[in-house]
SEVEX-110391 format. One record per residue (C-alpha): residue in one letter; x negated, y negated, z. Coordinates in steps of 0.2 Angstrom, whole numbers, padded with zeros to 4 digits, always signed. Example, Ala and Ser with C-alpha at 12.3 -4.5 7.8 and 13.67 -1.06 7.14 Angstrom:
% SEVEX-110391
A-0062+0022+0039 S-0068+0005+0036 
***
This chain:
% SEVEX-110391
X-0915-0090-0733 X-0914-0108-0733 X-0898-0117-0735 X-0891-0135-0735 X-0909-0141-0739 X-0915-0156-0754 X-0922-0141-0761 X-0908-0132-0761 X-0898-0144-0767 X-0912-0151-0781 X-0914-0135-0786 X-0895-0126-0788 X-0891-0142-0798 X-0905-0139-0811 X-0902-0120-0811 X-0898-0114-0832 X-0895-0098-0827 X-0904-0079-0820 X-0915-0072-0832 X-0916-0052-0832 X-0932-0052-0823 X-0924-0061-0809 X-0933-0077-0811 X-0923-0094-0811 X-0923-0104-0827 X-0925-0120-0819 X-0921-0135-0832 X-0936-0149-0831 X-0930-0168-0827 X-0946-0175-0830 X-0960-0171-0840 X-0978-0177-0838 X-0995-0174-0848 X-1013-0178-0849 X-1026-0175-0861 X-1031-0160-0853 X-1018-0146-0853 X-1008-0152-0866 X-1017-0152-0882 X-1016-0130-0882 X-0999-0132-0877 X-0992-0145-0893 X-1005-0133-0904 X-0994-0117-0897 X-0978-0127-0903 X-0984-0130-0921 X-0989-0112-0923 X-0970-0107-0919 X-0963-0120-0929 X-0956-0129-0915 X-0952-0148-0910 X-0953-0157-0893 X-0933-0152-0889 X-0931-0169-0876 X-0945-0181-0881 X-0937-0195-0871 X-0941-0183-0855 X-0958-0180-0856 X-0970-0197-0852 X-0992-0196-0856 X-1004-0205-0851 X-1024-0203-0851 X-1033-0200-0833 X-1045-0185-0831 X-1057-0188-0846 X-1059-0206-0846 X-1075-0216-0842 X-1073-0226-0828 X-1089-0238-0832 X-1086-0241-0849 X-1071-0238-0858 X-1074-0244-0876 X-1069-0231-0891 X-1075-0218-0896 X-1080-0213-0878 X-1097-0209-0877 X-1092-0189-0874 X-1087-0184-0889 X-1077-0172-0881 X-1067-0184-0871 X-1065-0194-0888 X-1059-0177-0895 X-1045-0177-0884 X-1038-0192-0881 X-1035-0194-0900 X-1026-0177-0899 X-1015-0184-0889 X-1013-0200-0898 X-1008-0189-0912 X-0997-0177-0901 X-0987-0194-0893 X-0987-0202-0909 X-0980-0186-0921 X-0969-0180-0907 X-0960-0199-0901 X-0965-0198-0885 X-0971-0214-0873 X-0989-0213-0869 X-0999-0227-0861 X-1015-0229-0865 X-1029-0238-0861 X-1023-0256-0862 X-1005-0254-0861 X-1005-0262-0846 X-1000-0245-0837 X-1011-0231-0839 X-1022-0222-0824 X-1018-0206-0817 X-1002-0200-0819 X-0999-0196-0802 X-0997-0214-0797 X-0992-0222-0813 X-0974-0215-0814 X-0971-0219-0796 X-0975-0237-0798 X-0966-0237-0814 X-0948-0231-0808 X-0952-0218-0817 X-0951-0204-0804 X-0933-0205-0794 X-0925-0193-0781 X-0917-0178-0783 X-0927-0175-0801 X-0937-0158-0805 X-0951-0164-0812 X-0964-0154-0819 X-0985-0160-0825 X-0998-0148-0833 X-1008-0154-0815 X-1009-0146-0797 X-1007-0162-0788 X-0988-0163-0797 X-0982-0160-0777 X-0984-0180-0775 X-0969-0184-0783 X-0960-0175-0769 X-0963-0190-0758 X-0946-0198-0768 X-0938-0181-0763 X-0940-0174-0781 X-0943-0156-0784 X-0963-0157-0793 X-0972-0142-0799 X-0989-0142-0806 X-0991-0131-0822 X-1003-0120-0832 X-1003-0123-0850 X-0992-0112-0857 X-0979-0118-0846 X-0981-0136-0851 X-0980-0124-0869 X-0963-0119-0862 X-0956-0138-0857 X-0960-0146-0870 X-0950-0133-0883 X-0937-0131-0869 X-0938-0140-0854 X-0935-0127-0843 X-0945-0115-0834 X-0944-0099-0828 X-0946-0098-0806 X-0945-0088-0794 X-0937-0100-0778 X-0944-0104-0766 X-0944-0102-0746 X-0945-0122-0737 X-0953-0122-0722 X-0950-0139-0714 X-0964-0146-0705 X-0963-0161-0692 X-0975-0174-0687 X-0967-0184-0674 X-0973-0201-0662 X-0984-0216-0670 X-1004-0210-0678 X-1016-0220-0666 X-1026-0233-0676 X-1039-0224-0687 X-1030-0210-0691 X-1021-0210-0709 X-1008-0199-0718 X-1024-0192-0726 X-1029-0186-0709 X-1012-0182-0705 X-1010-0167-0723 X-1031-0164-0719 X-1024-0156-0701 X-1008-0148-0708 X-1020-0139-0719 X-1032-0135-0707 X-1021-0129-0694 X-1009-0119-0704 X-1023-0114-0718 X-1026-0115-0738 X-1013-0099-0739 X-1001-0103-0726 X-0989-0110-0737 X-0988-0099-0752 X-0971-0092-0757 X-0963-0110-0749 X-0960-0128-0754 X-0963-0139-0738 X-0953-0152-0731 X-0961-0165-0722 X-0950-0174-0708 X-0951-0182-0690 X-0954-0197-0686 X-0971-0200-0691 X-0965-0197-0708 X-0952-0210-0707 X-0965-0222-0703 X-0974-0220-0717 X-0975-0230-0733 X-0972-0222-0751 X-0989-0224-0755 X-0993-0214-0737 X-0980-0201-0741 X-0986-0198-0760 X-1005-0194-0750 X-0998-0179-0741 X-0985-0173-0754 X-1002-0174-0766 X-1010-0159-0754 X-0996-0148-0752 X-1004-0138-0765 X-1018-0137-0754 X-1012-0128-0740 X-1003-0114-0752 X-0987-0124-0754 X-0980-0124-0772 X-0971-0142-0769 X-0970-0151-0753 X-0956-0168-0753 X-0948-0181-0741 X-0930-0185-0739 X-0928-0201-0749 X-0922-0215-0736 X-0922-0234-0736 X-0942-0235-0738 X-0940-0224-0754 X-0925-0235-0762 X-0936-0251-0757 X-0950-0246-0766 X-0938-0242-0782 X-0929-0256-0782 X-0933-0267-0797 X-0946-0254-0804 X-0945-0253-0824 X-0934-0235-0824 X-0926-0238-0810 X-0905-0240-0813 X-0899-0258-0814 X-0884-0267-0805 X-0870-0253-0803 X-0881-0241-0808 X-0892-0242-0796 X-0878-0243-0782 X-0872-0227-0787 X-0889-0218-0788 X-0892-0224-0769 X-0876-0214-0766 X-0880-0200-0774 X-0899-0199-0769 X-0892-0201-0749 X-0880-0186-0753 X-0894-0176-0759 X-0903-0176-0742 X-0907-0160-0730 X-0889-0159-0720 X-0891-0161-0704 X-0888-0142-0699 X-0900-0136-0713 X-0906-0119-0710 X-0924-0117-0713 X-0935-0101-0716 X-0949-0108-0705 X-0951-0124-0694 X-0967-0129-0687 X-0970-0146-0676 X-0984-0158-0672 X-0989-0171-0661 X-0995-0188-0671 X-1007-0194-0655 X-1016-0177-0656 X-1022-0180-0676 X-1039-0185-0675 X-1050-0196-0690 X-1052-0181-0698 X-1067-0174-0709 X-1070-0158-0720 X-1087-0148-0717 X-1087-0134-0729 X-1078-0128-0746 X-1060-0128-0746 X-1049-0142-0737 X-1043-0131-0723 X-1060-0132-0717 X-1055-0148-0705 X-1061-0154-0690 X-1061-0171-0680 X-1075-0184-0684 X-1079-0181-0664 X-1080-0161-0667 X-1094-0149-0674 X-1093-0138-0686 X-1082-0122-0679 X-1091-0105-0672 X-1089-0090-0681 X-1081-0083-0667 X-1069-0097-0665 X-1061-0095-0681 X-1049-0082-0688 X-1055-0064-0692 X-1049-0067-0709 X-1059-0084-0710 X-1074-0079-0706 X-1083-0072-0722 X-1077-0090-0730 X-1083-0100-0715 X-1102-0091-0718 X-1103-0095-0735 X-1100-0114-0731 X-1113-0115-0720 X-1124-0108-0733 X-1119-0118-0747 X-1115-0136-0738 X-1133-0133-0727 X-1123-0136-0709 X-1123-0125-0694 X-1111-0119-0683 X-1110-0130-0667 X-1119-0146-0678 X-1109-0163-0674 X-1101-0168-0692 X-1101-0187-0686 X-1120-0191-0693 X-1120-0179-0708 X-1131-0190-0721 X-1121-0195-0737 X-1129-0200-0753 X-1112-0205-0766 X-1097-0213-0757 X-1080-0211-0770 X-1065-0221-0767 X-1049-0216-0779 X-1040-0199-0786 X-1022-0195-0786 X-1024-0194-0767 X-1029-0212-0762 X-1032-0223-0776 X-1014-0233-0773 X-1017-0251-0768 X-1012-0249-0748 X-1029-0236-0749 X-1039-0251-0756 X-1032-0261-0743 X-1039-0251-0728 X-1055-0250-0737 X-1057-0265-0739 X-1055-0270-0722 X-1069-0259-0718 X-1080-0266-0731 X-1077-0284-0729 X-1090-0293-0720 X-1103-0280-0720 X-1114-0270-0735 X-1117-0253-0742 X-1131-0243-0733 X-1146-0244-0742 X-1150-0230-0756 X-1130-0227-0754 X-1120-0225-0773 X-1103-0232-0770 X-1088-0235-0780 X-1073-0240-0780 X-1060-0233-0793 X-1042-0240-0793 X-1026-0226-0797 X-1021-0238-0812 X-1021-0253-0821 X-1009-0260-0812 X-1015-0257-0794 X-1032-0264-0802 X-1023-0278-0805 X-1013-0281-0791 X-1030-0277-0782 X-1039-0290-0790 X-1027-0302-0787 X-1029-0301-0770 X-1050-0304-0769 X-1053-0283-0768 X-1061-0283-0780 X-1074-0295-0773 X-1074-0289-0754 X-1081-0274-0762 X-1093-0279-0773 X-1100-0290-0760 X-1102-0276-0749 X-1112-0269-0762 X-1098-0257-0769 X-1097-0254-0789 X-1079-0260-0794 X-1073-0247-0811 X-1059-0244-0821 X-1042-0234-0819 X-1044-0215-0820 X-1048-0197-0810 X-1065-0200-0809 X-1076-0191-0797 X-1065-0181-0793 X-1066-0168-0804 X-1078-0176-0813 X-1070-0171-0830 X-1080-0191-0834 X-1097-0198-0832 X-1094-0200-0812 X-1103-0183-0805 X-1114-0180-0792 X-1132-0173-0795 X-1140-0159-0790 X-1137-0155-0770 X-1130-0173-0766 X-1117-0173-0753 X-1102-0184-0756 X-1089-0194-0746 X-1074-0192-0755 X-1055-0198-0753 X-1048-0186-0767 X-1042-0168-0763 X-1055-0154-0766 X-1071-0148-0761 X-1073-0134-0768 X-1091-0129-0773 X-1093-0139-0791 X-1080-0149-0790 X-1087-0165-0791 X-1099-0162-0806 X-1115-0155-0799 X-1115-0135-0796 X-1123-0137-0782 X-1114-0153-0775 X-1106-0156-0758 X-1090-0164-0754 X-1083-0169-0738 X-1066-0176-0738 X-1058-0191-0728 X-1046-0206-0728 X-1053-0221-0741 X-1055-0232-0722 X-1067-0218-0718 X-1077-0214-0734 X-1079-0235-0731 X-1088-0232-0715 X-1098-0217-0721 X-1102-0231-0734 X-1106-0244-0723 X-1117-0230-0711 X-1127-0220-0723 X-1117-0205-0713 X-1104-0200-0708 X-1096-0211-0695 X-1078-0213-0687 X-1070-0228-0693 X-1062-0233-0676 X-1079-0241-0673 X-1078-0254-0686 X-1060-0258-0680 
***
């Protein structure tokens, strides 16, 4: 078993105690809800009688169900309308913060409590959401949750868990140019698969990883979950407390001195003992593009789609029923794959350093022609910050569509969806079959630099040529 580990650590100080069944009850730092999985959950609480036992813990915000063309109330889905006013009421009845639309801090809530100071090492943190794992980039403990579990911190902001294994997985040298810390999770996954890490929270170190930005670490801690992982984090370090520093929630004078003692004293000793370490090389991480229908299905822009016979025993009946569904074949080049809708946002890359490298592809050149583009920023304040800086303009030039903060298109719980069998560039973090609104749609997954170029091509294209 691991020892001397953050998770260790994170987790032995939030331990309540050892229920009967064996599971831990885990007491909840930080709470987040959405509009989706919480309105059930606050009903559950009114049927029992019950209150919100820490309001001042639990933070909302509206992401997955908002229109991203037009945001005037009521929405047009009266659906959406539905319940985003449930939440209003749930905030507003139970005391607790929410920004809204217009607050000057809504988007998703993945990349609003980070930018906010909300989100702080050595927290447990806990969001009726799969992507919660991003959090763990500030070396916090972040669990994704179904809905009678956000039921369960809300009325006592703990939960019960079973602890897990860490497996510490290192990427060490510098990423050649192209290559991105989207590419860098996409080949994680690929090499270690979709199940590889279930039953483990990862931790994600090496040099490679000290390199990285926040907004870089939060990309890969954001797929964890989509390699099996329950949680993946980063040992906070100088590049974590930088970013903090002056954020709204972050501690102040004294405070904030004696927080930077205590977050440094929560990191993996240097004699940790892990359950399971695996290594990687950065200069062998390729520009890296998914072919078929789960995020493990990876390969190098310059590689073709896999051989049967090249895969795992256990891979293979998967592997036939992507090339069914996405219409490829094995041994077919992925790099001139025709796209149709090129999506730029979601919890994975809609910070304002993945707007950035976008936009360096973009500037100067223009969409393909018969090519949907659009750019969605992560927030309000990166689309901001990002129009202060002319983004906004080098993409509409180019002949992108600029839209307002939210999900999106990337599960399409909005009026962003694909139609019918078109096949989609995307920088979020699924591809399952439907994911991105049209039953029959097809997703390939890639850095924001890349789905630029596939913009810019009409196909899929490596983005070291527009360097």
């Amino acid at each position: 078993m691991s020892k001397g580990t953050l998770f260790d650590k994170v987790w032995d100080l939030h331990t309540v105690g050892t229920l009967p069944s064996g599971l831990t009850q885990l007491f909840i730092g930080l709470h987040l809800v959405h509009e989706v999985t919480s309105p059930q959950a606050f009903a559950m609480l009114r049927e029992k009688g019950l209150k919100v036992l820490f309001p001042e813990r639990t933070v909302a915000t509206v992401d997955h169900i908002v229109p991203t063309d037009n945001q005037a109330r009521p929405f047009a889905d009266s659906l959406a309308e539905e319940m985003i006013q449930a939440l209003e009421q749930n905030c507003q009845e139970n005391n607790i913060t929410f920004y809204n639309i217009g607050s000057g801090s809504q988007g998703i809530v993945h990349v609003i409590a980070p930018e906010l100071g909300i989100t702080q090492p050595g927290m447990t943190i806990a969001c009726g959401d799969s992507h919660t794992s991003s959090h763990g980039a500030f070396g916090a403990i972040a669990f994704g949750i179904g809905t009678s579990q956000v039921r369960d911190v809300l009325a006592s902001q703990t939960l019960a868990l079973s602890k897990l294994k860490v497996r510490k997985i290192e990427v060490n040298g510098t990423l050649n140019p192209g290559v991105y810390a989207k590419d860098v999770i996409l080949h994680i996954i690929r090499t270690l698969g979709v199940k590889g890490g279930v039953g483990y929270g990862y931790e994600f170190a090496g040099t490679t990883f000290e390199q990285m930005n926040m907004e870089e670490r939060m990309t890969v801690c954001n797929m964890a979950i989509e390699g099996g992982a329950r949680c993946g984090y980063v040992n906070p370090d100088r590049v974590t407390y930088d970013y903090l520093k002056g954020r709204d929630f972050a501690p102040k004078g004294a405070d904030w001195d004696q927080a930077v003692v205590w977050w440094e004293s929560i990191k993996s000793d240097a004699n940790a003992q892990y359950d399971d370490v695996v290594v990687f090389d950065a200069a062998e991480i390729p520009p890296t593009v998914t072919w078929g229908i789960t995020p493990g299905q990876g390969i190098g822009v310059n590689q073709s789609v896999p051989q049967p016979e090249e895969l795992l025993e256990e891979d293979r009946f998967i592997a036939e029923e992507a090339y069914r569904y996405m219409d490829l074949y094995p041994g077919q080049p992925i790099k001139g794959t025709k796209i149709d809708v090129c999506f730029i946002g979601s919890c994975t890359n809609g910070r304002i350093s993945d707007l950035r490298e976008a936009a360096k592809i973009a500037k100067g050149r223009h969409v393909a022609e018969g090519i949907k583009a659009f750019v969605v920023p992560g927030s309000e304040r990166v689309k901001e910050e990002a129009e202060a800086e002319g983004l906004d303009k080098i993409f509409q030039e180019a002949g992108f569509e600029w839209r307002e903060p939210g999900c999106s298109m990337c599960l399409a719980m909005n009026p962003d969806k694909l139609e019918g069998r078109q096949i989609s560039a995307s920088s979020s973090n699924r591809n399952f079959k439907g994911r991105q609104g049209s039953s029959s749609g097809r997703t390939l997954l890639m850095s924001p630099a890349m789905v630029a170029t596939a913009a810019i091509k009409g196909e899929v294209s490596d983005v070291r040529e527009l360097l």
